[in-house]
C-alpha positions as a Markdown table, in Angstrom:
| # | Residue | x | y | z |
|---|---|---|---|---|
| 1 | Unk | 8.5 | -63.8 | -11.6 |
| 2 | Unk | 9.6 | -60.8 | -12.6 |
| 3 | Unk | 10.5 | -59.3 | -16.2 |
| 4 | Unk | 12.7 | -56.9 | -17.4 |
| 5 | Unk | 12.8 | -55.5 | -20.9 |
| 6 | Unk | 16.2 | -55.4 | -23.0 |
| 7 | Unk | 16.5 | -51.9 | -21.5 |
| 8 | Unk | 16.1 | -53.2 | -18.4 |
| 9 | Unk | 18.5 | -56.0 | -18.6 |
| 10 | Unk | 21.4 | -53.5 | -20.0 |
| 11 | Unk | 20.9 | -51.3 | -16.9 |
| 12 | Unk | 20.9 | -54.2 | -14.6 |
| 13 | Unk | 24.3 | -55.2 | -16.0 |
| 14 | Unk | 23.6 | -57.9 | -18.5 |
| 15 | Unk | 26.4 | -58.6 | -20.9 |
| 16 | Unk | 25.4 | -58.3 | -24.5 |
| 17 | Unk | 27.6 | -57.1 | -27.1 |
| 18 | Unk | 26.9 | -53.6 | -28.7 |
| 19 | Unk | 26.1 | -55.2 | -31.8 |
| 20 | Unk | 23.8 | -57.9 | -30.1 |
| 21 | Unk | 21.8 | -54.7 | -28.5 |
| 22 | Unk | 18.8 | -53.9 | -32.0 |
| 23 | Unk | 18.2 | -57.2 | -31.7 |
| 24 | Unk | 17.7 | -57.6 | -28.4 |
| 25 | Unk | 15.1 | -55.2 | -27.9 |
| 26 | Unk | 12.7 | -56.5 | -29.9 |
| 27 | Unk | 13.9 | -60.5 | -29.5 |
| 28 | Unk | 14.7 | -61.1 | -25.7 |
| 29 | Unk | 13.8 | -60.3 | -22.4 |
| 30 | Unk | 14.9 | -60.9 | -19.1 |
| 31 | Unk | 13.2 | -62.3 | -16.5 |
| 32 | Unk | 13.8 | -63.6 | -12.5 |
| 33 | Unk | 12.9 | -67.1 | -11.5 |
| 34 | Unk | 10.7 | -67.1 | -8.2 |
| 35 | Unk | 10.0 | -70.0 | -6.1 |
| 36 | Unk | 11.3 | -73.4 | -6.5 |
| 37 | Unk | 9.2 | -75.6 | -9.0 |
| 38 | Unk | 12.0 | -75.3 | -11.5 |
| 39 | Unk | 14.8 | -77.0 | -9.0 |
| 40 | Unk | 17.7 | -78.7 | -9.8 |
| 41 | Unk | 17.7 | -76.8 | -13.1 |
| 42 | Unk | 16.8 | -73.3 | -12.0 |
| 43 | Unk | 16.8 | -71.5 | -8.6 |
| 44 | Unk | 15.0 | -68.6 | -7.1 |
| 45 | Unk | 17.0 | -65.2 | -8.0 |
| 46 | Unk | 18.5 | -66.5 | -11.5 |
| 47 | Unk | 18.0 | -64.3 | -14.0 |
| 48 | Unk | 17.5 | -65.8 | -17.5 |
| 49 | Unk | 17.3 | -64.6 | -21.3 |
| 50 | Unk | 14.0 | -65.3 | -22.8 |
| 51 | Unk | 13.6 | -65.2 | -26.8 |
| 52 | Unk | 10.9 | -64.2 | -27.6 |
| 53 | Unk | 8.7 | -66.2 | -30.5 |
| 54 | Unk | 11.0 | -68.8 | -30.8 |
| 55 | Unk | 9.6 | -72.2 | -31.7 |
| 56 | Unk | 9.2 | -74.5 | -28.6 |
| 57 | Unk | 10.0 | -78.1 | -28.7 |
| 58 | Unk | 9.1 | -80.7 | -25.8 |
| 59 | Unk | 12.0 | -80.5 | -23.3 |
| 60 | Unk | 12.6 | -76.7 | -23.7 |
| 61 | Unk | 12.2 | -74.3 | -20.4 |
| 62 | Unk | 9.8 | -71.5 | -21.7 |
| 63 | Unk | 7.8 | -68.6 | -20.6 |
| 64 | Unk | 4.1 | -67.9 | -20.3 |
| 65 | Unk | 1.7 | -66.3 | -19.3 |
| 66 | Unk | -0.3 | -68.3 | -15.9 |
| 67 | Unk | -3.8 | -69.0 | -18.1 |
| 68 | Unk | -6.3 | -68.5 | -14.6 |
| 69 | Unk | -3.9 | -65.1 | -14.1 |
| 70 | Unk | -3.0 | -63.4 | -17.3 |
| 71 | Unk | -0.8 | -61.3 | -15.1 |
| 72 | Unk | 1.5 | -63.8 | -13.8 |
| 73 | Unk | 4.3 | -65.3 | -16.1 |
| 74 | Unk | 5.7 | -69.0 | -15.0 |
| 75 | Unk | 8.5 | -70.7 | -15.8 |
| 76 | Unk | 8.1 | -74.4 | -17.3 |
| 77 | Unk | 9.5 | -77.1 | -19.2 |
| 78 | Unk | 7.7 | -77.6 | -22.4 |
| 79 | Unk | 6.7 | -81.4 | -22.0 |
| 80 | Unk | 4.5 | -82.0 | -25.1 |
| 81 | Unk | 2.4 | -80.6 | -27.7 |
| 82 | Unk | -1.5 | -81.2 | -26.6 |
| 83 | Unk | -4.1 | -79.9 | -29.1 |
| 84 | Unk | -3.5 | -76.0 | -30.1 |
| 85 | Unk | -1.0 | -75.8 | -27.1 |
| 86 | Unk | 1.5 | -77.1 | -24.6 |
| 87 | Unk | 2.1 | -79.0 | -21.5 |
| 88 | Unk | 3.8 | -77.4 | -19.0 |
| 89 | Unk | 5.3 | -78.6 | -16.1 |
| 90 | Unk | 7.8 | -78.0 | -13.2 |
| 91 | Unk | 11.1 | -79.9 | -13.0 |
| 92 | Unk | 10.2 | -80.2 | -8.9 |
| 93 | Unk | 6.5 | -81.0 | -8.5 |
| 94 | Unk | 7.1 | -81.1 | -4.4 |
| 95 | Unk | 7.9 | -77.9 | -4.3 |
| 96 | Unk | 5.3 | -75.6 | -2.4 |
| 97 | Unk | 3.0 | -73.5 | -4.6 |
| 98 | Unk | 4.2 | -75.0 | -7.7 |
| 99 | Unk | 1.4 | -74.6 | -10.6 |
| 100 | Unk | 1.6 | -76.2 | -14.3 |
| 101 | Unk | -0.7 | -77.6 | -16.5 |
| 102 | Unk | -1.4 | -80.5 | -13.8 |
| 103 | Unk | -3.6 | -77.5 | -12.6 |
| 104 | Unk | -4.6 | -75.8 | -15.5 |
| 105 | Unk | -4.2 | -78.2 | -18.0 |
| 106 | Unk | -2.6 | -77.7 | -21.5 |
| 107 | Unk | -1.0 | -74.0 | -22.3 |
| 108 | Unk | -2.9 | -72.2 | -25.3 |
| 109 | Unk | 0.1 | -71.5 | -28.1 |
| 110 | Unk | -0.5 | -67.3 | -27.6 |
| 111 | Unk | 0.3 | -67.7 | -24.0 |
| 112 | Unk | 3.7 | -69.4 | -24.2 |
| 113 | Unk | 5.5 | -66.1 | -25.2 |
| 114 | Unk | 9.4 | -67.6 | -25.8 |
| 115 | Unk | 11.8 | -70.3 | -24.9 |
| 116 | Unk | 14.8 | -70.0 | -22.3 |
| 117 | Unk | 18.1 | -69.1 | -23.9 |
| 118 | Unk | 20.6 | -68.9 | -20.6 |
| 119 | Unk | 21.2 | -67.8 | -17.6 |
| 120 | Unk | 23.0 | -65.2 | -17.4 |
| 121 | Unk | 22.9 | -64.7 | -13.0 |
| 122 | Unk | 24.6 | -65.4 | -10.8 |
| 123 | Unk | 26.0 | -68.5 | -12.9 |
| 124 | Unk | 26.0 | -68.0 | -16.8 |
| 125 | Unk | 24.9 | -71.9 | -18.7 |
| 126 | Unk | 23.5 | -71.6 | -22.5 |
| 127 | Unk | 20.6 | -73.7 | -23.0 |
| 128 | Unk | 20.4 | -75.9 | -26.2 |
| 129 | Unk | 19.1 | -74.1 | -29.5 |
| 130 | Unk | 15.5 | -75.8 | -30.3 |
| 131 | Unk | 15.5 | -74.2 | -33.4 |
């Protein structure tokens, strides 16, 4: 997946109002979805708004960070809370190369690093507010 910072989400021609901008530098980011584990909901090349920080609850799509490769980020639905973290999983567990915490088991809390606002490519759709 890849991620973009507010910067890099006004250059690649993200519409947020002027106002909206202070806020999202330090708040959102953008990031691509790769792969298919996240099908019907998500598809490879959307791009989505991430907020950073913001409380999870089961049923949200978040970010984090893959726990066997800090480098990697995935994209998951929050299923539910499991000791000091979360249960990931994808929406399509046929797809090929699809990893949650069926593999790595439950998501520590500092590696969940926000919750999926919207899609804002190609299609724009607002996800609920969890908090």
């Amino acid at each position: 997946m890849k991620s973009r910072g507010a910067a890099g989400l006004l250059a690649a021609g993200g519409a947020l109002a002027a106002g909206g901008v202070l806020l999202a530098r330090r708040r959102l980011r953008a990031v691509a979805v790769t792969g298919e584990s996240m099908l019907p909901a998500l598809r490879p090349g959307d791009w989505l708004l991430v907020r950073n920080g913001a409380r999870v609850s089961a049923g949200d799509v978040v970010v984090a960070r893959h726990p066997l490769r800090p480098g990697t980020l995935v994209v998951k639905r929050a299923a539910f809370r499991s000791g000091d973290g979360w249960w990931l999983e994808s929406d399509n567990q046929g797809a090929a190369g699809r990893q949650d915490s069926w593999d790595f088991d439950a998501v520590p809390d500092r590696l969940v690093l926000g919750r999926v606002v919207a899609r804002y490519w190609p299609s724009p759709r607002v996800f609920p507010a969890g908090d």
